[in-house]
BAMI-602848 format. One record per residue (C-alpha): chain; residue number from 1; x, y, z. Coordinates in Angstrom, 3 decimals. Each point is the difference from the previous one (the first is absolute). Example, Ala and Ser with C-alpha at 12.3 -4.5 7.8 and 13.67 -1.06 7.14 Angstrom:
# BAMI-602848
(atom "A" 1 (12.300 -4.500 7.800))
(atom "A" 2 (1.370 3.440 -0.660))
# end
This chain:
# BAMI-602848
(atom "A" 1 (4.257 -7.095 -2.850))
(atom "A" 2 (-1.730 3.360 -1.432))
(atom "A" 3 (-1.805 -2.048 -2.777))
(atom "A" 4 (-3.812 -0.505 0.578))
(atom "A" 5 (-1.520 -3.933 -0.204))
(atom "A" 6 (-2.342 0.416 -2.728))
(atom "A" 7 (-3.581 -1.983 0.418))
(atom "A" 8 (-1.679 -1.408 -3.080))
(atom "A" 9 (-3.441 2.223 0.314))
(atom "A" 10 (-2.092 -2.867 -0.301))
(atom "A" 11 (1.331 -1.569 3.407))
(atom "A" 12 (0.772 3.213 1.503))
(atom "A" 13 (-3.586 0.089 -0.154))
(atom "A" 14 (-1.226 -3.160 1.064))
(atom "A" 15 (2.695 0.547 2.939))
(atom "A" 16 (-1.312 3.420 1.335))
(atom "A" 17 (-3.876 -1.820 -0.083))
(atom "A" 18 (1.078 -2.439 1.945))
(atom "A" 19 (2.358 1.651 2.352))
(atom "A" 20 (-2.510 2.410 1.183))
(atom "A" 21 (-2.265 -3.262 0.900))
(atom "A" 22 (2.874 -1.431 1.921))
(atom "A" 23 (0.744 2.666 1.674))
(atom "A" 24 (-2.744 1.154 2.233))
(atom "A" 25 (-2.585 -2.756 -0.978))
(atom "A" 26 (1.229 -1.490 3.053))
(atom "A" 27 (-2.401 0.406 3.539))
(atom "A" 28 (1.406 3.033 1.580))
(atom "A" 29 (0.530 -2.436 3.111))
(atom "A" 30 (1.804 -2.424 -2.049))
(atom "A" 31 (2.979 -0.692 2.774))
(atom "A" 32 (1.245 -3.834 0.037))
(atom "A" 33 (0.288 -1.276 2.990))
(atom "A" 34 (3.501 0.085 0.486))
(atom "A" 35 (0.538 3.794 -0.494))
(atom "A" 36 (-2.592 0.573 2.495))
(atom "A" 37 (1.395 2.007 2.994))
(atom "A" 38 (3.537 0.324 -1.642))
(atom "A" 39 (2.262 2.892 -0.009))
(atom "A" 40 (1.661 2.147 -2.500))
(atom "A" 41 (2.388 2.743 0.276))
(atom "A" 42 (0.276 2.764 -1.952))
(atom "A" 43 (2.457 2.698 -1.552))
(atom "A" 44 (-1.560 3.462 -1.202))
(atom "A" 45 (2.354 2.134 -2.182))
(atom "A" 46 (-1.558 3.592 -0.060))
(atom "A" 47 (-1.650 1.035 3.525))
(atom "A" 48 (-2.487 2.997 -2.009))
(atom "A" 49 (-3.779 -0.102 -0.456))
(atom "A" 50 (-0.295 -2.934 -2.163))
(atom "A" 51 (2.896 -1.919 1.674))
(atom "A" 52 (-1.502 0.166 3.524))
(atom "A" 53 (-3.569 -0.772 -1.991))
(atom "A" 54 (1.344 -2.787 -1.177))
(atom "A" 55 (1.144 -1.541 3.058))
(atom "A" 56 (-3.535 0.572 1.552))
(atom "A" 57 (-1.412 -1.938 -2.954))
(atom "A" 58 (1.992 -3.206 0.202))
(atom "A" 59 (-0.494 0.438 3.962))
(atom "A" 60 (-3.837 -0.429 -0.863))
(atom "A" 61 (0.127 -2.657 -2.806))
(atom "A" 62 (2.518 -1.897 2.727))
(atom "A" 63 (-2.938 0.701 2.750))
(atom "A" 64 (-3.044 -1.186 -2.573))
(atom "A" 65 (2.185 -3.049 -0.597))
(atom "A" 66 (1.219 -1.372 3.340))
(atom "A" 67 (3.647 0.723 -0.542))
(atom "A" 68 (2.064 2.851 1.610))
(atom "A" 69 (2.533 2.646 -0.780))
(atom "A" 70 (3.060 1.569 1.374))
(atom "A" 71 (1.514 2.890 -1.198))
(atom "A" 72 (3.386 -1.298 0.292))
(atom "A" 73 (1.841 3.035 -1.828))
(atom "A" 74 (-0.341 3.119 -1.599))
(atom "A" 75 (2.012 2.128 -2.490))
(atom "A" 76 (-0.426 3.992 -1.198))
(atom "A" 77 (1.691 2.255 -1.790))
(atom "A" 78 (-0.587 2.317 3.259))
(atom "A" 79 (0.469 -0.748 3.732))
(atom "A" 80 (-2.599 1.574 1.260))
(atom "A" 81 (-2.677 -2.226 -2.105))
(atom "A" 82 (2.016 -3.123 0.422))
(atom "A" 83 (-0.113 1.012 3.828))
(atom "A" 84 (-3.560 0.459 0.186))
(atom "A" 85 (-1.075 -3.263 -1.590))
(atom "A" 86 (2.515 -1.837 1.868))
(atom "A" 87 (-1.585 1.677 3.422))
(atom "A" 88 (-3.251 -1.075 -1.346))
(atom "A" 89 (0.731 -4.053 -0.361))
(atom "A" 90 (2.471 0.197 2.871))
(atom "A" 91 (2.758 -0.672 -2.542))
(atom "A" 92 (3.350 -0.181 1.729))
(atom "A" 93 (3.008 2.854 -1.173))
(atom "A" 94 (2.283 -2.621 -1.106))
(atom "A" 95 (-2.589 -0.554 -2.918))
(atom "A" 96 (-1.128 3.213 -0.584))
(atom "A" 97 (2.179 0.782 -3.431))
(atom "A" 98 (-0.124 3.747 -1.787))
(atom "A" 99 (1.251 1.585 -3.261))
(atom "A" 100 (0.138 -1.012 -3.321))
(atom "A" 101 (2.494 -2.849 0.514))
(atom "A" 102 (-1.734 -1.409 2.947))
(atom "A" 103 (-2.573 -2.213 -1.872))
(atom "A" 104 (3.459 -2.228 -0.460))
(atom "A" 105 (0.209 -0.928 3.367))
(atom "A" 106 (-3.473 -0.527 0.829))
(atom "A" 107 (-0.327 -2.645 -2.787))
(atom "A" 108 (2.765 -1.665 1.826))
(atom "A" 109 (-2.587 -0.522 3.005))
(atom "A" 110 (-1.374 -2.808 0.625))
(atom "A" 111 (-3.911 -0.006 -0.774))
(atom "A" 112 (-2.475 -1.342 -2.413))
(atom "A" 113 (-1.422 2.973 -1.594))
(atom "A" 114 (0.743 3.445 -1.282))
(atom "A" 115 (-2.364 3.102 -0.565))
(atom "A" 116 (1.428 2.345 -2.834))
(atom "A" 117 (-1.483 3.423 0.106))
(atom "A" 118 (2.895 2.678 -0.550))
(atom "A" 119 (-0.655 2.339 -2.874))
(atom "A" 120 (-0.351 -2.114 -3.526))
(atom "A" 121 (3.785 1.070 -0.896))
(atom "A" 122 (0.848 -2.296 2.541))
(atom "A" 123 (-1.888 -2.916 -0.990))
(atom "A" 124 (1.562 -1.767 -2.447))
(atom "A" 125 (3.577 -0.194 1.816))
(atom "A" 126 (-1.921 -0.865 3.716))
(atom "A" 127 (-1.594 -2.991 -2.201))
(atom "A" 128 (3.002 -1.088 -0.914))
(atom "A" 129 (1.869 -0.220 2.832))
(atom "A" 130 (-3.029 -1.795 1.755))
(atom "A" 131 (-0.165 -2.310 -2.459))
(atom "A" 132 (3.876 -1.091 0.602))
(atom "A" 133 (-0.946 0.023 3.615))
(atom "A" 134 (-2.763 -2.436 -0.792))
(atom "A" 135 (-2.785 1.783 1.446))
(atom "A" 136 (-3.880 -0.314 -0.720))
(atom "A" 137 (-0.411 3.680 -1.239))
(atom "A" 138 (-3.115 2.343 0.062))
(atom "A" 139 (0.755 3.188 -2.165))
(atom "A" 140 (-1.851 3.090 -0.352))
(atom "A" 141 (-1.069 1.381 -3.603))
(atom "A" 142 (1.553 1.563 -2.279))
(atom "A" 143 (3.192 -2.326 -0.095))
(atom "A" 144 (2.356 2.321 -2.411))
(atom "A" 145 (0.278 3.659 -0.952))
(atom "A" 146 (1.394 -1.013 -3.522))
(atom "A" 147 (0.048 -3.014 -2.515))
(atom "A" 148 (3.213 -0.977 1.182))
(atom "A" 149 (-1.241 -0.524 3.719))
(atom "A" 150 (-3.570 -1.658 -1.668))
(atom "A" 151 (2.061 -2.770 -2.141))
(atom "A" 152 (2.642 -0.393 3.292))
(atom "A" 153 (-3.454 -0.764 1.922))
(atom "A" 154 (-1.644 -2.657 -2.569))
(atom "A" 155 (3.884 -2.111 -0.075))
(atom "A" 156 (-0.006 0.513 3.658))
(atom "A" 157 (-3.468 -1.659 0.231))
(atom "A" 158 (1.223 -2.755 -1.846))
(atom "A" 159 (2.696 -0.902 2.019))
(atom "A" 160 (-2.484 0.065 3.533))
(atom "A" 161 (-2.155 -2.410 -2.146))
(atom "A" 162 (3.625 -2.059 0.055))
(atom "A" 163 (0.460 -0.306 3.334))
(atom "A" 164 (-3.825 -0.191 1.233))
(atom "A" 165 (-0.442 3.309 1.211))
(atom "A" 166 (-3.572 1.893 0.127))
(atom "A" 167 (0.156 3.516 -1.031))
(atom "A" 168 (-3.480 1.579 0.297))
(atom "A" 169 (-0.409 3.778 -1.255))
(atom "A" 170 (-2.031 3.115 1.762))
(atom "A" 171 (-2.447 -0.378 -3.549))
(atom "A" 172 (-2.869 -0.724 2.931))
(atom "A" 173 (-3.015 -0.140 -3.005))
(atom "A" 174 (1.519 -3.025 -0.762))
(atom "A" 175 (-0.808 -1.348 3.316))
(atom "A" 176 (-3.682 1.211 0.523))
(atom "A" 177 (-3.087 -1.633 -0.515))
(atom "A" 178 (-1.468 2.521 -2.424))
(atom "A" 179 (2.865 0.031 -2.900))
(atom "A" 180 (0.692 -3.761 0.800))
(atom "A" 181 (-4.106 -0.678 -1.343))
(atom "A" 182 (0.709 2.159 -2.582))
(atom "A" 183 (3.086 -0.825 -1.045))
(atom "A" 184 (-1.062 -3.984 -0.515))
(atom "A" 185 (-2.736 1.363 -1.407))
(atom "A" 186 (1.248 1.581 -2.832))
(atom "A" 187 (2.368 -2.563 -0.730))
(atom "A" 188 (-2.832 -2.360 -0.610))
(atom "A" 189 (-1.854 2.210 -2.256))
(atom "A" 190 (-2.407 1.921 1.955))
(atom "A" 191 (0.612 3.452 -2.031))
(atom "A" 192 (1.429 -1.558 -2.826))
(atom "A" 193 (2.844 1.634 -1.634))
(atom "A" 194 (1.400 2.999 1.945))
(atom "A" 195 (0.004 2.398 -2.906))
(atom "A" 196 (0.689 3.210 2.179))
(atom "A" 197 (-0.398 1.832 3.067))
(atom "A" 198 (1.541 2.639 2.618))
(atom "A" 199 (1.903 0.082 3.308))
(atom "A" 200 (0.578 3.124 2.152))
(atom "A" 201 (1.959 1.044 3.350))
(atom "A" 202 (-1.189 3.320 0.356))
(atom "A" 203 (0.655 2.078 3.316))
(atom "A" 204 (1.652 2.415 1.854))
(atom "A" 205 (3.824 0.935 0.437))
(atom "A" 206 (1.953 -2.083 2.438))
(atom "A" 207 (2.497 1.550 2.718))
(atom "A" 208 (2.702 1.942 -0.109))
(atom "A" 209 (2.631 0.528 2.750))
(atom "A" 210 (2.675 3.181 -0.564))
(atom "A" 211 (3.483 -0.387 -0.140))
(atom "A" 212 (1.869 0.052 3.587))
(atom "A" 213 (2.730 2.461 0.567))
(atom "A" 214 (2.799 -1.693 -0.845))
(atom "A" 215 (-1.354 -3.260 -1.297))
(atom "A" 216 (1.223 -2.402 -2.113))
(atom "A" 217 (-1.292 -0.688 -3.885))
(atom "A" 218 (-0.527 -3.277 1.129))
(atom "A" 219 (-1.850 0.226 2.970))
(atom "A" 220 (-2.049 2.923 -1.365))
(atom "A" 221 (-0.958 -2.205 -3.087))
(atom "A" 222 (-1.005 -3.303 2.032))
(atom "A" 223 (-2.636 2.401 2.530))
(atom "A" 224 (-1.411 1.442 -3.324))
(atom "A" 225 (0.043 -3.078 -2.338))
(atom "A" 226 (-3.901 0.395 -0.961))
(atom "A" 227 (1.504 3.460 -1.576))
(atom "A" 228 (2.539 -1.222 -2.566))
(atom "A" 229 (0.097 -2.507 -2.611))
(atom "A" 230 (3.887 -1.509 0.753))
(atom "A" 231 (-1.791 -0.582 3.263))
(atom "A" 232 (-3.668 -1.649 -0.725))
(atom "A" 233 (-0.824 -0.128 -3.663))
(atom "A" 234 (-2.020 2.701 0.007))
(atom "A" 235 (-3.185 -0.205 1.079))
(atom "A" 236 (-1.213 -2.024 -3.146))
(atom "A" 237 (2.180 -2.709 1.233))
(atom "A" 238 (-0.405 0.214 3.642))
(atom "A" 239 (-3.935 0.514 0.737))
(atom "A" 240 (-1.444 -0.864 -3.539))
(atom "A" 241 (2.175 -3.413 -0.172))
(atom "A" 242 (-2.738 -1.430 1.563))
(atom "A" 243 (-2.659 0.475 -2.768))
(atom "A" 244 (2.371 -0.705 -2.699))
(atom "A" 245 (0.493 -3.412 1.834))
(atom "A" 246 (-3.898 -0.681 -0.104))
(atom "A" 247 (0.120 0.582 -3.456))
(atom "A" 248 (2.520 -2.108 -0.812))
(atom "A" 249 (-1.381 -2.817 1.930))
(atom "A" 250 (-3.422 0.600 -1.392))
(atom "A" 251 (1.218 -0.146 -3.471))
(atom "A" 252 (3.142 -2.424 0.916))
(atom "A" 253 (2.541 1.579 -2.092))
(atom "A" 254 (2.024 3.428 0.320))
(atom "A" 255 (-0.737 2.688 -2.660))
(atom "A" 256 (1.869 0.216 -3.060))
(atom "A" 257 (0.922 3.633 -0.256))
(atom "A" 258 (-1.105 3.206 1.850))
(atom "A" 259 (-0.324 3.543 -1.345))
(atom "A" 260 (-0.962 2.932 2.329))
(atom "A" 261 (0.577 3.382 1.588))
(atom "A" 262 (-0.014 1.626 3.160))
(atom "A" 263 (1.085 2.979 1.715))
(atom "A" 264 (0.617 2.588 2.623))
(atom "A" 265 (-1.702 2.515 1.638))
(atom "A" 266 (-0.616 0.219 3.733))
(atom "A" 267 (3.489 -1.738 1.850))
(atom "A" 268 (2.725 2.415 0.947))
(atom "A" 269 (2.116 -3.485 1.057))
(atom "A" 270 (1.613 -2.813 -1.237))
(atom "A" 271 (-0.205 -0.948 -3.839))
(atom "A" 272 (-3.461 -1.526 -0.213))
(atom "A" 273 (-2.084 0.368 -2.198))
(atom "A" 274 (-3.857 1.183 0.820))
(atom "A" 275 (-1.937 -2.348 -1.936))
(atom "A" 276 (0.104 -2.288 -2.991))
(atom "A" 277 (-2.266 -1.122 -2.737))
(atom "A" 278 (1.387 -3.159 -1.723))
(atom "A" 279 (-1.685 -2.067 -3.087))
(atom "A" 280 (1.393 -4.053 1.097))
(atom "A" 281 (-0.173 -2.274 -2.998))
(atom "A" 282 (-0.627 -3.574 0.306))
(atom "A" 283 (0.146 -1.620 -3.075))
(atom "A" 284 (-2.931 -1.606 -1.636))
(atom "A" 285 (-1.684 3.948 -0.390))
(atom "A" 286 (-0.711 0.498 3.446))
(atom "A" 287 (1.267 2.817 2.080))
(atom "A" 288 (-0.442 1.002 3.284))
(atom "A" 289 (-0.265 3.915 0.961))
(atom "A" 290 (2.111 0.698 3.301))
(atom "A" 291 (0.128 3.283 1.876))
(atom "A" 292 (1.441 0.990 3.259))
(atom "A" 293 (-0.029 3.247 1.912))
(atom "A" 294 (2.019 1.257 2.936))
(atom "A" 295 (-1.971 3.686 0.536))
(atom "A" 296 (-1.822 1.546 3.019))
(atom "A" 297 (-3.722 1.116 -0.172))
(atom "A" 298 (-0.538 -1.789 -3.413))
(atom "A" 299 (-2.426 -3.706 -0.641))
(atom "A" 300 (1.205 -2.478 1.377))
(atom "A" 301 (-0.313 -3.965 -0.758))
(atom "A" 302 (1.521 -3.367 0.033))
(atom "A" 303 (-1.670 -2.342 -2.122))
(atom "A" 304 (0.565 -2.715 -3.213))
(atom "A" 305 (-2.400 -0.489 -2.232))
(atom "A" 306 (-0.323 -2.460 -2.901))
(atom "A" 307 (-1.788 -0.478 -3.456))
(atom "A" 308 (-1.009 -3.035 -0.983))
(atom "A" 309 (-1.543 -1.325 -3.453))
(atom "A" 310 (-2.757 -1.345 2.282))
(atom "A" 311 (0.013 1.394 3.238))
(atom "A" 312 (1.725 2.937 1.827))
(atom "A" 313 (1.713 -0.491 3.463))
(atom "A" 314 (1.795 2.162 2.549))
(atom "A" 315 (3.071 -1.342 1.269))
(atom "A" 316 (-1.462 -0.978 3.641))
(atom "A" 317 (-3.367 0.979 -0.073))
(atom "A" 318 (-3.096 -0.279 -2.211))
(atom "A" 319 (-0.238 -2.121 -2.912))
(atom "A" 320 (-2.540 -0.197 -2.911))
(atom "A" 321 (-0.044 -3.374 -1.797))
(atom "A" 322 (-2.693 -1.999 -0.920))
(atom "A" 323 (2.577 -3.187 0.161))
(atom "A" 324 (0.974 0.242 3.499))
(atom "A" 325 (-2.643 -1.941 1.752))
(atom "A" 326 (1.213 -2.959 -2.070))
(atom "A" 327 (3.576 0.334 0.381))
(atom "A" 328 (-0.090 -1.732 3.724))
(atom "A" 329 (2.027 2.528 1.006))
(atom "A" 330 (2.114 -1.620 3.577))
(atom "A" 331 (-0.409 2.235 3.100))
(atom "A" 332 (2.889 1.858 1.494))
(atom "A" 333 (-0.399 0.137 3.089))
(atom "A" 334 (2.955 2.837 1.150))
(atom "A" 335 (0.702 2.238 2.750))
(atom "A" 336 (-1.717 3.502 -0.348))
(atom "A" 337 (3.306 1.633 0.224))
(atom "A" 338 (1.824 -0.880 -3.285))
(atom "A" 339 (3.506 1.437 1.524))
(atom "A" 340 (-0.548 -2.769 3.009))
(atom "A" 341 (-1.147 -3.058 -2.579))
(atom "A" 342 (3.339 0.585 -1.983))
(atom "A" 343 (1.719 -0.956 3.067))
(atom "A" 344 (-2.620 -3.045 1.089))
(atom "A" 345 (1.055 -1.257 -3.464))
(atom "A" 346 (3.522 0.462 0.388))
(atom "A" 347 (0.089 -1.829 3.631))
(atom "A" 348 (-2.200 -2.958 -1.879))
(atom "A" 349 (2.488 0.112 -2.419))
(atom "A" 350 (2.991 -0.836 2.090))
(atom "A" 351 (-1.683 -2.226 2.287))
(atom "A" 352 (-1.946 -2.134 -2.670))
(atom "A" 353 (3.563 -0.062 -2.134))
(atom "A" 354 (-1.760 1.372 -2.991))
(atom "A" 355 (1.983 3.494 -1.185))
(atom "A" 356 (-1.346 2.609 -0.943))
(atom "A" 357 (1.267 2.316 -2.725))
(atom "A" 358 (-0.813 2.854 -0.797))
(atom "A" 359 (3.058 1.650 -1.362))
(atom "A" 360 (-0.563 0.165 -3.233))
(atom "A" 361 (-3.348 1.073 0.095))
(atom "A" 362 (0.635 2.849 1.898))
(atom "A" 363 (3.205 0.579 -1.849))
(atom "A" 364 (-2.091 0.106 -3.545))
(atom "A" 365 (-2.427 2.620 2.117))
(atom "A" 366 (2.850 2.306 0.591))
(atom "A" 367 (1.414 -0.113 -3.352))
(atom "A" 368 (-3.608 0.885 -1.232))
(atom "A" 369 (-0.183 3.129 1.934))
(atom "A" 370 (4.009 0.622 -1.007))
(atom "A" 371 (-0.979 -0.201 -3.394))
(atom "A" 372 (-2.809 2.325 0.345))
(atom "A" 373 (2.088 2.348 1.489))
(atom "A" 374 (2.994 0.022 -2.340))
(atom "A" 375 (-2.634 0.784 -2.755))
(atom "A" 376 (-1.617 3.051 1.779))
(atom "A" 377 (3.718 1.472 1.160))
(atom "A" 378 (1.324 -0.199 -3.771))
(atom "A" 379 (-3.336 0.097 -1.796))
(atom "A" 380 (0.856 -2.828 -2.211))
(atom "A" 381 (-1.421 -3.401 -0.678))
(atom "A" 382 (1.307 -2.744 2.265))
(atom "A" 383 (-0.331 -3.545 -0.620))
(atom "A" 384 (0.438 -3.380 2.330))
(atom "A" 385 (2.667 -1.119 -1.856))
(atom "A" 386 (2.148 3.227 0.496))
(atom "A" 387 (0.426 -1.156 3.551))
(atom "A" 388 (0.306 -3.398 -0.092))
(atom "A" 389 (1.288 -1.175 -2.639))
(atom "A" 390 (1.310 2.907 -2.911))
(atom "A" 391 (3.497 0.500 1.783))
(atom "A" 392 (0.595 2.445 -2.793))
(atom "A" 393 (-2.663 2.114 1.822))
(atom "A" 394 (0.734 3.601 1.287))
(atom "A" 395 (-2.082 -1.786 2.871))
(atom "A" 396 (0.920 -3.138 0.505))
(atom "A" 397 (3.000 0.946 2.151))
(atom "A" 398 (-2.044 2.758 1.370))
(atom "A" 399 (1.895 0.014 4.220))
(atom "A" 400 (-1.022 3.199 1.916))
(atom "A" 401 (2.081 2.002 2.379))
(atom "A" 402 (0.483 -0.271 2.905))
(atom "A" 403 (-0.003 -3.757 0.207))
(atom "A" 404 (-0.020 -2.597 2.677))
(atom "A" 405 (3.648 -0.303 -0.089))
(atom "A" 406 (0.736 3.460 0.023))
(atom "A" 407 (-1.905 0.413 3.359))
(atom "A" 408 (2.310 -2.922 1.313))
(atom "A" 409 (3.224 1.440 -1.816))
(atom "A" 410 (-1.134 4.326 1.679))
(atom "A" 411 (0.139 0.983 -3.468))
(atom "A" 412 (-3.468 1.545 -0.081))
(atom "A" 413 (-0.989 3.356 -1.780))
(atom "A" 414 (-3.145 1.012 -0.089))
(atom "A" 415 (-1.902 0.986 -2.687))
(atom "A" 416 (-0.985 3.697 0.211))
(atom "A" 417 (-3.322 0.873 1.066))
(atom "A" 418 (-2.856 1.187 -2.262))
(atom "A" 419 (1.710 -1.044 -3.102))
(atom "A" 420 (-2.028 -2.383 -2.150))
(atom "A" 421 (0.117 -1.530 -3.366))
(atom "A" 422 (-0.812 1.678 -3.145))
(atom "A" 423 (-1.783 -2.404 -2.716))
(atom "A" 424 (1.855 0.612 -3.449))
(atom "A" 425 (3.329 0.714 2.575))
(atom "A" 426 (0.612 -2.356 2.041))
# end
């Protein structure tokens, strides 16, 4: 089940060109007849920020489409948050689940589909289980912490493909007018050959909460998952995922290896790293400069950027080519918020019968920004293969701790705070 599908190149790119037409080439308004007015009801697993967010998008996509949602019930790892969303969608107590084993008995509602937006340790193991609960499934980004959750991710994909299930990922550029243009664009030759190019998340540090007297590792790990890697990724997985995934659509293959560094200066917290620099190659001599940067009162920027052998083009914005007013580029017409069009193409999705899939996509994403990371913690080279297929890897079986399971099983340690990889040591 952990082995990847492997894509011959050729058709992996003729598939990505034409996915991203079919897509969101469609009228925003695109609602058959019969779906108009009807109803679906929804499950949200993780009541934070992103999860609530979430539920306001599909709300609006649901609105802009003639349909409506109910909120029918509502899991958290804490009360409290489960409580207030519940409160918020009138969402009765008897289906208002908490704690790390209560994703189990939502799934065992019944409703059409489920929002997953716990922290990206969860991710792979709430897919799962609504998978065999044969839910449509919107997931936030990143999907894994480590290879083993990325490959879990791409079999699990396969198997929703199985039994007809849509599983559309929070990788919103791939739903908005401006990379969609772009996208088809390059994939008909507007640039030419990508032969090179950079992608940054650069910004400030994210939250931090302090430990409670008397609280437990786990709960103390799950308020402050943006602050340790078991928990997010780091944040070269969990913010700069997003630019990684442009990159690989744009060029419509992952990288081939990564080498890097990156370090620590400025968090007292978790065991994050501060920034990192990483070299992706491609293949074919091209290779794409990423950086990302988690550090107050510094530049900040979140951009892709792309060489071309005859053009140049940023990932959703301007584009010089002297081809591209013969390519007939198709219009997409989208929503302006890309985190609501995700959702007006998963609802279109399920109503037209047409899945969407976007699991292994999103999966390859994660792995990207895994491998980049793996590179700058040891300082070593890194390649594709060393987490997909190379089982004799030192990363191939690469499983942080804590785990999913060991949330569900209360054998949870923490790691300790403001200890951090050494390159060359770890």
């Amino acid at each position: 089940m952990n082995q990847p599908l492997i894509m011959p190149r050729r058709n992996f790119l003729k598939n990505v060109a034409l996915a991203g037409a079919a897509v969101s080439a469609l009228p925003l308004f695109n609602v058959r007849a019969e779906g108009a007015g009807r109803k679906f009801k929804i499950g949200l697993v993780g009541c934070g920020g992103r999860g609530n967010g979430a539920v306001e998008n599909i709300i609006e996509a649901a609105k802009t489409l003639g349909y409506e949602i109910e909120v029918y019930t509502v899991c958290d790892f804490f009360p409290d948050r489960a409580n207030d969303t519940a409160k918020k969608y009138n969402v009765p107590a008897e289906r208002i689940f908490t704690g790390p084993k209560g994703y189990h008995d939502l799934m065992a509602q019944p409703f059409d589909i489920v929002l997953l937006a716990t922290p990206p340790v969860f991710r792979a193991t709430h897919l799962e289980a609504a998978i065999n609960a044969g839910k449509q499934i919107f997931i936030e980004k990143p999907v894994a912490v480590d290879p083993v959750g990325a490959r879990k991710v791409m079999a699990l994909g396969e198997i929703a493909k199985q039994k007809g299930l849509s599983v559309v990922a929070g990788t919103q550029r791939r739903h908005m007018s401006g990379y969609l243009r772009n996208q088809f664009a390059v994939a008909n030759g507007a640039i030419g050959k990508i032969v090179g190019g950079t992608v940054s998340w650069c910004g400030g540090a994210l939250w931090f909460k302090r430990r409670n007297e008397g609280e437990s590792d786990a709960s103390y790990l799950v308020r402050n998952w943006t602050s340790f890697a078991e928990m997010s990724g780091d944040h070269i997985v969990e913010q700069h995922v997003h630019n990684l995934d442009v990159t690989n659509w744009f060029l419509g293959r992952p990288p081939k290896s990564a080498v890097g560094f990156g370090g620590r200066a400025r968090r007292q917290t978790g065991d994050q790293f501060d920034f990192f620099s990483v070299d992706f190659n491609y293949g074919d001599d091209v290779h794409i400069h990423s950086m990302c940067r988690q550090v107050n009162g510094t530049y900040g920027g979140v951009s892709e950027f792309f060489n071309g052998t005859e053009g140049t083009t940023f990932g959703g914005g301007k584009m010089s080519s002297t081809k591209l007013a013969s390519l007939n580029v198709p219009e997409f017409k989208t929503h302006e918020n890309g985190q609501v069009q995700e959702h007006i193409d998963l609802l279109n999705s399920i109503v037209s019968g047409q899945p969407l899939n976007g699991a292994r996509t999103v999966a390859e994403s994660t792995l990207t920004a895994i491998m980049g990371r793996i590179s700058c913690y040891t300082g070593q080279l890194v390649s594709w293969a060393d987490l997909t297929t190379n089982t004799g890897s030192p990363w191939y079986n690469l499983s942080l701790s804590p785990s999913a399971a060991d949330f569900e099983s209360g054998n949870v340690v923490a790691p300790k705070d403001n200890v951090w990889p050494v390159p060359g040591e770890a």
